[in-house]
ROLOKOL-471929 format. One record per residue (C-alpha): x, z, y; residue in three letters; residue number from 0. Coordinates in nm, 2 decimals, decimal comma. Layout:
N
<X=X; Z=Z; Y=Y; type=ALA; seq=NUM>
...
***
This chain:
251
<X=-1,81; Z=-0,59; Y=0,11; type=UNK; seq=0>
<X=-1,76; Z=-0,28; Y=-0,08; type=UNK; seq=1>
<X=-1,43; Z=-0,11; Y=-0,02; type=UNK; seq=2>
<X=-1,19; Z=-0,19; Y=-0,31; type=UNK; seq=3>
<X=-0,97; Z=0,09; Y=-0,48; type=UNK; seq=4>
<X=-0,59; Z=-0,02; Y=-0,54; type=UNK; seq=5>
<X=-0,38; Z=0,16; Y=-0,85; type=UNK; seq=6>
<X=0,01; Z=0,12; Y=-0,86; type=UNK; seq=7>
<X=0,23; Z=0,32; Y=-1,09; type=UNK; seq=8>
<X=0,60; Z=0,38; Y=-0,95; type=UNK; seq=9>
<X=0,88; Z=0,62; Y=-1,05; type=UNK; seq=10>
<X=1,18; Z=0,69; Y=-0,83; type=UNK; seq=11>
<X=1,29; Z=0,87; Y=-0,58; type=UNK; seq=12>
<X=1,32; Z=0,59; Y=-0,32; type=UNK; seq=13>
<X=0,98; Z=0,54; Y=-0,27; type=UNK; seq=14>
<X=1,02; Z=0,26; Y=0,01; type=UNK; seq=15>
<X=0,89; Z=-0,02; Y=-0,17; type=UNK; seq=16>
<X=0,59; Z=0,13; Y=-0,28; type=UNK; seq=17>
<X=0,55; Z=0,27; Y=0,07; type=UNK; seq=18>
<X=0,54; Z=-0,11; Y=0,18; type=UNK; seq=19>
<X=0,26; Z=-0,20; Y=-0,03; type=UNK; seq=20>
<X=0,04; Z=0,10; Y=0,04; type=UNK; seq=21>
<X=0,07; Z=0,02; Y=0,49; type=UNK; seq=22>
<X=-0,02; Z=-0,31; Y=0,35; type=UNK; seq=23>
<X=-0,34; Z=-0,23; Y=0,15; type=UNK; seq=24>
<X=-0,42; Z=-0,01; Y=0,44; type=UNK; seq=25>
<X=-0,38; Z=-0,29; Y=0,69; type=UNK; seq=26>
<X=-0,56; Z=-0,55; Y=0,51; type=UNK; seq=27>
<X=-0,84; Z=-0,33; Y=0,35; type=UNK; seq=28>
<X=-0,93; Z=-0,07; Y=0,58; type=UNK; seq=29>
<X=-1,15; Z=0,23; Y=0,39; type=UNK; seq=30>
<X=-0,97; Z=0,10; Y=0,03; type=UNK; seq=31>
<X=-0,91; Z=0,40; Y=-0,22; type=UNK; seq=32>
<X=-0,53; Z=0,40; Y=-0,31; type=UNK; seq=33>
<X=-0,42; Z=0,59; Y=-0,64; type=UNK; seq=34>
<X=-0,04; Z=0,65; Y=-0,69; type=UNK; seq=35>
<X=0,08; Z=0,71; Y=-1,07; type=UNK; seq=36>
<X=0,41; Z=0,88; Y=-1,08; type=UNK; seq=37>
<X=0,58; Z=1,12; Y=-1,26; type=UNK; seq=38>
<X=0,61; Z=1,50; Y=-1,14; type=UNK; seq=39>
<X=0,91; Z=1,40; Y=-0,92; type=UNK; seq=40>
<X=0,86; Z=1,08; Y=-0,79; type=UNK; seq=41>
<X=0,72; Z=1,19; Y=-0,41; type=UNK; seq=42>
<X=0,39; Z=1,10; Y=-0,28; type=UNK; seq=43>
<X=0,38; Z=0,79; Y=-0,05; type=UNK; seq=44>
<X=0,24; Z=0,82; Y=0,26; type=UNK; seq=45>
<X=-0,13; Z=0,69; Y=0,28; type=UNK; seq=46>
<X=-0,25; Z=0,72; Y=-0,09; type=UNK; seq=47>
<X=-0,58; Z=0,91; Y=-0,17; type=UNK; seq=48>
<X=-0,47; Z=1,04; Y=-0,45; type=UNK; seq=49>
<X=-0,17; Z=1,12; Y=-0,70; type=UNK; seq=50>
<X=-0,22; Z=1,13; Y=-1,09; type=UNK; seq=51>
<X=0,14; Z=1,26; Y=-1,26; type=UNK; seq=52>
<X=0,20; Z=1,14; Y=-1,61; type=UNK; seq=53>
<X=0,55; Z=1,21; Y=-1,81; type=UNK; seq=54>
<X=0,76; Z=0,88; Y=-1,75; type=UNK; seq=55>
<X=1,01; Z=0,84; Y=-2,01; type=UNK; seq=56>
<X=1,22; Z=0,52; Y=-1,91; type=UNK; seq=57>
<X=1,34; Z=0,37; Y=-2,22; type=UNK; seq=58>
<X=0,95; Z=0,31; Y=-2,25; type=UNK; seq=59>
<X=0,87; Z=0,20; Y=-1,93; type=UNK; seq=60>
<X=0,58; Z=0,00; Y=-2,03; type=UNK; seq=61>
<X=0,41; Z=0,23; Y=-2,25; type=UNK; seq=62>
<X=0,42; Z=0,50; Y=-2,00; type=UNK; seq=63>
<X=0,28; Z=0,24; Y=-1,70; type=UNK; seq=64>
<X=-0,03; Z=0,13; Y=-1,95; type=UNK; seq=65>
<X=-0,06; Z=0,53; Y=-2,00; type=UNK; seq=66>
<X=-0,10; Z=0,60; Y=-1,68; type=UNK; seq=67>
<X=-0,30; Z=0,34; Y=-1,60; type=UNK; seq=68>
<X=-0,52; Z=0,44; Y=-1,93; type=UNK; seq=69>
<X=-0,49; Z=0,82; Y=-1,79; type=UNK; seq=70>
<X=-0,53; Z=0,78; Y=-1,41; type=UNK; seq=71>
<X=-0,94; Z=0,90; Y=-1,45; type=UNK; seq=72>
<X=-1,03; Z=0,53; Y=-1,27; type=UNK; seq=73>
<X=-1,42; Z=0,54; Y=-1,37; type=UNK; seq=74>
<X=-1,51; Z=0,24; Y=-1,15; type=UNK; seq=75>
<X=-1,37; Z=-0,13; Y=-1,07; type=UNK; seq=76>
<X=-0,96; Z=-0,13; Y=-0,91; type=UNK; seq=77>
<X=-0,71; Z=-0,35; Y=-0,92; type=UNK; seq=78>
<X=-0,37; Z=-0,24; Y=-1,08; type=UNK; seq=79>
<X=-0,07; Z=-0,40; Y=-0,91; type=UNK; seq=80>
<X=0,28; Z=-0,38; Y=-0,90; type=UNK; seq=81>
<X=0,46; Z=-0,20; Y=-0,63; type=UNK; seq=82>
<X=0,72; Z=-0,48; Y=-0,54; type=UNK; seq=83>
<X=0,35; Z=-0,62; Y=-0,37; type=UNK; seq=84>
<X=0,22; Z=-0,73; Y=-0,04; type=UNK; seq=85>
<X=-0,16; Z=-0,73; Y=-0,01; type=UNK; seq=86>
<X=-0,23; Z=-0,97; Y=0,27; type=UNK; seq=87>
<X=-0,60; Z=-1,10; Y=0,27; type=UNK; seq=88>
<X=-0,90; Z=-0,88; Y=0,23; type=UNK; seq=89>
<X=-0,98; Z=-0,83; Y=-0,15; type=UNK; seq=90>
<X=-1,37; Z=-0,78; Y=-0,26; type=UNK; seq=91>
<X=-1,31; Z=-0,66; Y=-0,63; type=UNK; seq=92>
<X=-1,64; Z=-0,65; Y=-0,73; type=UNK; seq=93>
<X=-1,74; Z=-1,02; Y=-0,69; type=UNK; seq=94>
<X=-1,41; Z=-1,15; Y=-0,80; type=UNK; seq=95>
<X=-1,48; Z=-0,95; Y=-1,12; type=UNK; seq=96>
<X=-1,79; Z=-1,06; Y=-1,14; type=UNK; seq=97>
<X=-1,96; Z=-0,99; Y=-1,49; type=UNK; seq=98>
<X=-1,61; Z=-1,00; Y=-1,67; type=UNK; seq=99>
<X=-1,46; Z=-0,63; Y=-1,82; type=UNK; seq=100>
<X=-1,12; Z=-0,75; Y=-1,70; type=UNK; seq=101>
<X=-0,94; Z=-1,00; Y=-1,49; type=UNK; seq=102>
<X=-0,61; Z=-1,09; Y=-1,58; type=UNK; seq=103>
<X=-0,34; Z=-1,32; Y=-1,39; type=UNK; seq=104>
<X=-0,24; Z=-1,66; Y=-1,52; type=UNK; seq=105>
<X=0,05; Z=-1,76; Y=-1,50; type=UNK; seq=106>
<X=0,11; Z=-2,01; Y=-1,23; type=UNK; seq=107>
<X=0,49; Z=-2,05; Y=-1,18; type=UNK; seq=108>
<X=0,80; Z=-2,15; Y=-1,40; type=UNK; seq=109>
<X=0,53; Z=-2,23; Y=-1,71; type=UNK; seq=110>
<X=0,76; Z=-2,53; Y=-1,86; type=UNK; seq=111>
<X=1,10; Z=-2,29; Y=-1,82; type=UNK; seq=112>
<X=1,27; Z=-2,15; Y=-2,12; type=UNK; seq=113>
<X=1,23; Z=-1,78; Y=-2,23; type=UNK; seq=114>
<X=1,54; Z=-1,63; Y=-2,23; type=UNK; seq=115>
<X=1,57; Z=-1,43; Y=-2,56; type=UNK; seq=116>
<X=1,83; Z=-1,22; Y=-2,45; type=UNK; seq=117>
<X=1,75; Z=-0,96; Y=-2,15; type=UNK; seq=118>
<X=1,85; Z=-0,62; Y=-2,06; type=UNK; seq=119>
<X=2,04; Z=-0,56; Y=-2,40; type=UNK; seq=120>
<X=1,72; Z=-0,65; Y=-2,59; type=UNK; seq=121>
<X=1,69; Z=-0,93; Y=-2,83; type=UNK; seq=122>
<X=1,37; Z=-1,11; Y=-2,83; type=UNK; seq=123>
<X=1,50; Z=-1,35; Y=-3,08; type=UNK; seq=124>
<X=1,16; Z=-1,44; Y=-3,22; type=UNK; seq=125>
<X=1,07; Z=-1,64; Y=-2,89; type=UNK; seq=126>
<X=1,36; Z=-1,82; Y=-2,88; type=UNK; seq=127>
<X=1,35; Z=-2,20; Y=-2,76; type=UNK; seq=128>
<X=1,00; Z=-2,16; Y=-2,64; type=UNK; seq=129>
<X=0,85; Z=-2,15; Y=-2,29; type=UNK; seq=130>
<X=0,81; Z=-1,90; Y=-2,04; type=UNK; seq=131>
<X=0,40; Z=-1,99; Y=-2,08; type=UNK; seq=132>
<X=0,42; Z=-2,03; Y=-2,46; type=UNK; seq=133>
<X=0,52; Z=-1,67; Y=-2,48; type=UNK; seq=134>
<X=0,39; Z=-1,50; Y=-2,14; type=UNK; seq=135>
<X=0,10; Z=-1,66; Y=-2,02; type=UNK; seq=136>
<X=0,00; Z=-1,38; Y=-1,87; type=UNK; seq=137>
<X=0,16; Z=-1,20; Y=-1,56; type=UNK; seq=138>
<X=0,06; Z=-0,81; Y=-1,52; type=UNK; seq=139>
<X=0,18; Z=-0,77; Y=-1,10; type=UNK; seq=140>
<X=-0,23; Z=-0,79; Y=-1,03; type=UNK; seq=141>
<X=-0,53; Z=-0,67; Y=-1,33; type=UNK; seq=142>
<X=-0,89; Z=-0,60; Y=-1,21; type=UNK; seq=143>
<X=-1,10; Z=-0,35; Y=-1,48; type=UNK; seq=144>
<X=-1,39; Z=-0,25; Y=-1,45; type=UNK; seq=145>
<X=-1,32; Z=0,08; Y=-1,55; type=UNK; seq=146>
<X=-1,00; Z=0,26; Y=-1,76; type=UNK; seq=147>
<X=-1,13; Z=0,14; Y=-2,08; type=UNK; seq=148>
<X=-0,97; Z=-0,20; Y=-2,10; type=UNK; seq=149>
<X=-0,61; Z=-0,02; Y=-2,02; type=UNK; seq=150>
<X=-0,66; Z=0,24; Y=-2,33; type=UNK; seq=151>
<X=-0,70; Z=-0,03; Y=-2,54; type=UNK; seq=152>
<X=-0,39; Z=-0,23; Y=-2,48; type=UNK; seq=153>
<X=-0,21; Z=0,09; Y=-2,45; type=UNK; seq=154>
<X=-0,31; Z=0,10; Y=-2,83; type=UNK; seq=155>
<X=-0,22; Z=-0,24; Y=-2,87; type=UNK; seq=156>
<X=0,16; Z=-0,19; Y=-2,75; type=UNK; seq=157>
<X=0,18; Z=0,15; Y=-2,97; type=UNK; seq=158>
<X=0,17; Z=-0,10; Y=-3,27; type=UNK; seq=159>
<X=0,46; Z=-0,34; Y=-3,12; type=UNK; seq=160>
<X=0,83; Z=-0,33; Y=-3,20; type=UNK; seq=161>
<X=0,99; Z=-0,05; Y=-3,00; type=UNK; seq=162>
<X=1,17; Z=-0,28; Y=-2,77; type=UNK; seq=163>
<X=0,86; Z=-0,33; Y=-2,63; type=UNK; seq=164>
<X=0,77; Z=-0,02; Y=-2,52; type=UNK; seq=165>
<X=1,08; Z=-0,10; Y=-2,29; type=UNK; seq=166>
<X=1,03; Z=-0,40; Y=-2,15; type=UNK; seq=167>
<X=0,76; Z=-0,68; Y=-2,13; type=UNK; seq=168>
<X=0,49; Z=-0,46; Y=-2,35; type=UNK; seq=169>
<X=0,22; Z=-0,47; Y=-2,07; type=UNK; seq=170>
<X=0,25; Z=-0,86; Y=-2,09; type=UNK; seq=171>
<X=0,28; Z=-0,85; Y=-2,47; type=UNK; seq=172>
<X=-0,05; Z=-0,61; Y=-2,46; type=UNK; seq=173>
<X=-0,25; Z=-0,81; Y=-2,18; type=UNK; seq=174>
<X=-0,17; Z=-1,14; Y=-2,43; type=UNK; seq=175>
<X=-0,32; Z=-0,99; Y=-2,77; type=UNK; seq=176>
<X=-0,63; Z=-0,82; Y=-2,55; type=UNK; seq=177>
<X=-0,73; Z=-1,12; Y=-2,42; type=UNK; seq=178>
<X=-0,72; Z=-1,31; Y=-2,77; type=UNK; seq=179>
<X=-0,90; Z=-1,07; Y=-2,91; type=UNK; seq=180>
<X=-1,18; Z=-1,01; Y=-2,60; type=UNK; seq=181>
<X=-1,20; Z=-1,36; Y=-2,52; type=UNK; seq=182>
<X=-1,58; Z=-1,27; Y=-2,35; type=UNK; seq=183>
<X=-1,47; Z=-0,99; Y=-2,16; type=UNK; seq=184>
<X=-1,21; Z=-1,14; Y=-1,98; type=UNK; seq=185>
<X=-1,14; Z=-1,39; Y=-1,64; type=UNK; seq=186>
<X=-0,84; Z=-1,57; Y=-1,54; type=UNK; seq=187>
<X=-0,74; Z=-1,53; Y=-1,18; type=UNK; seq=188>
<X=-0,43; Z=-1,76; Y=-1,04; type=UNK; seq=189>
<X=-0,09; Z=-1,61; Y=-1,02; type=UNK; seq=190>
<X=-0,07; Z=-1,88; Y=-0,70; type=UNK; seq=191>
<X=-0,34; Z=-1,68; Y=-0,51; type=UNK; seq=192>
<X=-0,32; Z=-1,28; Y=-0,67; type=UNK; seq=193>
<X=0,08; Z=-1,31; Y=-0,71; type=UNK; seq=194>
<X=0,23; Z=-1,60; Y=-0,45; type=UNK; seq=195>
<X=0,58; Z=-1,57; Y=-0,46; type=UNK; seq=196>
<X=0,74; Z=-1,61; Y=-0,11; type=UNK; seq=197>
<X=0,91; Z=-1,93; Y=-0,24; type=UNK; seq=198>
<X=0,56; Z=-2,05; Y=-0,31; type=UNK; seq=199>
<X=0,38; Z=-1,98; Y=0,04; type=UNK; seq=200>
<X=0,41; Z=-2,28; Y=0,13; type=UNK; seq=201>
<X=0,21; Z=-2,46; Y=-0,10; type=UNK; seq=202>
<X=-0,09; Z=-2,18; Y=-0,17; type=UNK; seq=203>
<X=-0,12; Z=-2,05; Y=0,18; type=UNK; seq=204>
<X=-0,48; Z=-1,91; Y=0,11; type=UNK; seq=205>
<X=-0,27; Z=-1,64; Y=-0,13; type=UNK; seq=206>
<X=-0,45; Z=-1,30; Y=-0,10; type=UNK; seq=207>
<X=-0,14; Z=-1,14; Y=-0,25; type=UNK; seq=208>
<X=0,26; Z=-1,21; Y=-0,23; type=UNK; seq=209>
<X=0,47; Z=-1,06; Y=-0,52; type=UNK; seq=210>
<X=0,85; Z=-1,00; Y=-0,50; type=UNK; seq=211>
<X=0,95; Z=-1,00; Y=-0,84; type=UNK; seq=212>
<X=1,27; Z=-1,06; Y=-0,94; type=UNK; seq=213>
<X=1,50; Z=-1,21; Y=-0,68; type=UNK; seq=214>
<X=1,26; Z=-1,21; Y=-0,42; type=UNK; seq=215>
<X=1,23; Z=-0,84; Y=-0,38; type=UNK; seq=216>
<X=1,51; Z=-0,85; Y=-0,05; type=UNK; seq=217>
<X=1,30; Z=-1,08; Y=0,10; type=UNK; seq=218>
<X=0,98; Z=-0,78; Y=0,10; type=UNK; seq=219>
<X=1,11; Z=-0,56; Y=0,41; type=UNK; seq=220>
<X=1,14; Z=-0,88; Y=0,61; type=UNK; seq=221>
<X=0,83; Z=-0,99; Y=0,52; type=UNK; seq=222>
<X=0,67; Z=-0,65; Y=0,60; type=UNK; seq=223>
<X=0,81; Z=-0,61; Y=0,95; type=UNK; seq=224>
<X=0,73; Z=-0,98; Y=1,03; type=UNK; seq=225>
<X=0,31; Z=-0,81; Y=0,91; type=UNK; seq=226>
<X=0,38; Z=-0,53; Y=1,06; type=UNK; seq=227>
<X=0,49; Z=-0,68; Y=1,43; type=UNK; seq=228>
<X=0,20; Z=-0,90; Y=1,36; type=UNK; seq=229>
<X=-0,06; Z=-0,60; Y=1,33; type=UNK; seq=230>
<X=0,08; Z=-0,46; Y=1,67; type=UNK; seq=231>
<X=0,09; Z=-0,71; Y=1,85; type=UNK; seq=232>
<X=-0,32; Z=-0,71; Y=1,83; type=UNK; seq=233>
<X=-0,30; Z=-0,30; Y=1,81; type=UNK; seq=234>
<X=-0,55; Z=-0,32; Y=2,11; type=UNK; seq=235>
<X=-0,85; Z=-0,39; Y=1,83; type=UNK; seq=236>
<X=-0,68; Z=-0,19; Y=1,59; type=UNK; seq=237>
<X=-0,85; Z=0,07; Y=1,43; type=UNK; seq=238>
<X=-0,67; Z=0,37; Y=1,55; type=UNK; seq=239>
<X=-0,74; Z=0,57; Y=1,20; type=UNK; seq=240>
<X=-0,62; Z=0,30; Y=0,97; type=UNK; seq=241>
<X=-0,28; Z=0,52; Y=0,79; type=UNK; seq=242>
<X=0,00; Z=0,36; Y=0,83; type=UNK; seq=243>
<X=0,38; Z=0,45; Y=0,75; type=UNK; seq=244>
<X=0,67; Z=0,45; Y=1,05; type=UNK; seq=245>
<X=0,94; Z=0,64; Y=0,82; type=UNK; seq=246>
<X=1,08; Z=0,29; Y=0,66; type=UNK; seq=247>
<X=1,44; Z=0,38; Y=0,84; type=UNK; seq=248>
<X=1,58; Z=0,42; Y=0,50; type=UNK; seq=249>
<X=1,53; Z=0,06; Y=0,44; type=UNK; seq=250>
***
């Protein structure tokens, strides 16, 4: 299996979170490429390959996560994944990609649930009384592309969308009209297996990938102890240069 390269874009200060996601690429995929996309003062997490820095302006949050994605200089297959993330199962990229451009995340949970048209002082009044599926099919914690191109596009996509946006859900907004329009080009991966929440363990426990979304994030550190005891506890056939992070005091 070839070794996969994992992209995550984060902004803050506090970089704990992603710091949890990169010990657990490096844990599960030993000799995986890890790209971090900040802005300029955002510190570097411990364990990435390599940093792009990109402006961040946060009352467009999504169209400065697609441009860095678009922007990152990714020439070969990655997966692009949240930060709030636990990678838990070995991941070959390649085959899951197969001969598809792009492989985007259906949506596995809450499908039948009512969108809530009012969020974060934003109005998304024209998907009112319609479901969480009807107007998000598409979840954008976990995308595999074969190369930058895919991302450039929907950053062009979300250019021509309201302003609001470029705020909030305009990479799931952008990921919906791409796939319409590159039907071909594109797979559907589960968000039960590529974006398990913990809630949801129990039921998909082949999950590759557990996301913390929402009100699951304070459940992450546990869970990345609970990995991490795991790990040592067979540190006897560890591999003694796999990077990992011991600075999570701040937790």
């Amino acid at each position: 299996m070839m070794a996969s390269s994992f992209v995550f874009f984060y902004v803050g200060q506090n970089i704990s979170i992603p710091q949890m996601l990169v010990d657990s690429i490096r844990w599960s995929n030993p000799g995986a490429t890890v790209v971090q996309c900040s802005d300029a003062s955002t510190p570097t997490v411990f364990g990435v390959d390599r940093k792009t820095i990109s402006a961040c302006d946060p009352t467009r949050l999504m169209t400065s996560r697609l441009y860095a994605f678009a922007s990152a200089g990714v020439d070969h297959t990655a997966v692009y994944v949240d930060a709030d993330m636990l990678i838990v199962k070995p991941l070959d990229l390649p085959k899951i990609l197969g001969n598809s451009r792009i492989a985007v995340t259906r949506r596995s949970f809450k499908r039948k649930g009512l969108f809530n048209p009012v969020q974060r002082g934003i109005n998304f009044y024209e998907y009112a009384n319609r479901t969480i599926d009807e107007v998000y099919p598409y979840v954008a914690c976990f995308t595999i592309a074969k190369d930058s191109t895919p991302w450039s596009a929907m950053l062009d996509i979300l250019f021509r969308k309201a302003v609001k946006f470029h705020k909030w859900y305009g990479d799931q907004e952008a990921i919906k009209e791409y796939v319409t329009k590159n039907p071909g080009a594109c797979l559907e991966v589960q968000e039960s297996i590529y974006g398990c929440t913990p809630d949801q363990l129990k039921n998909f426990p082949e999950a590759s990938v557990i996301h913390f979304k929402g009100s699951h994030k304070a459940l992450m550190t546990d869970t990345y102890f609970q990995l991490r005891a795991a790990r040592q506890r067979s540190s006897d056939r560890a591999d003694p240069d796999v990077k990992s992070s011991d600075n999570l005091c701040d937790l």
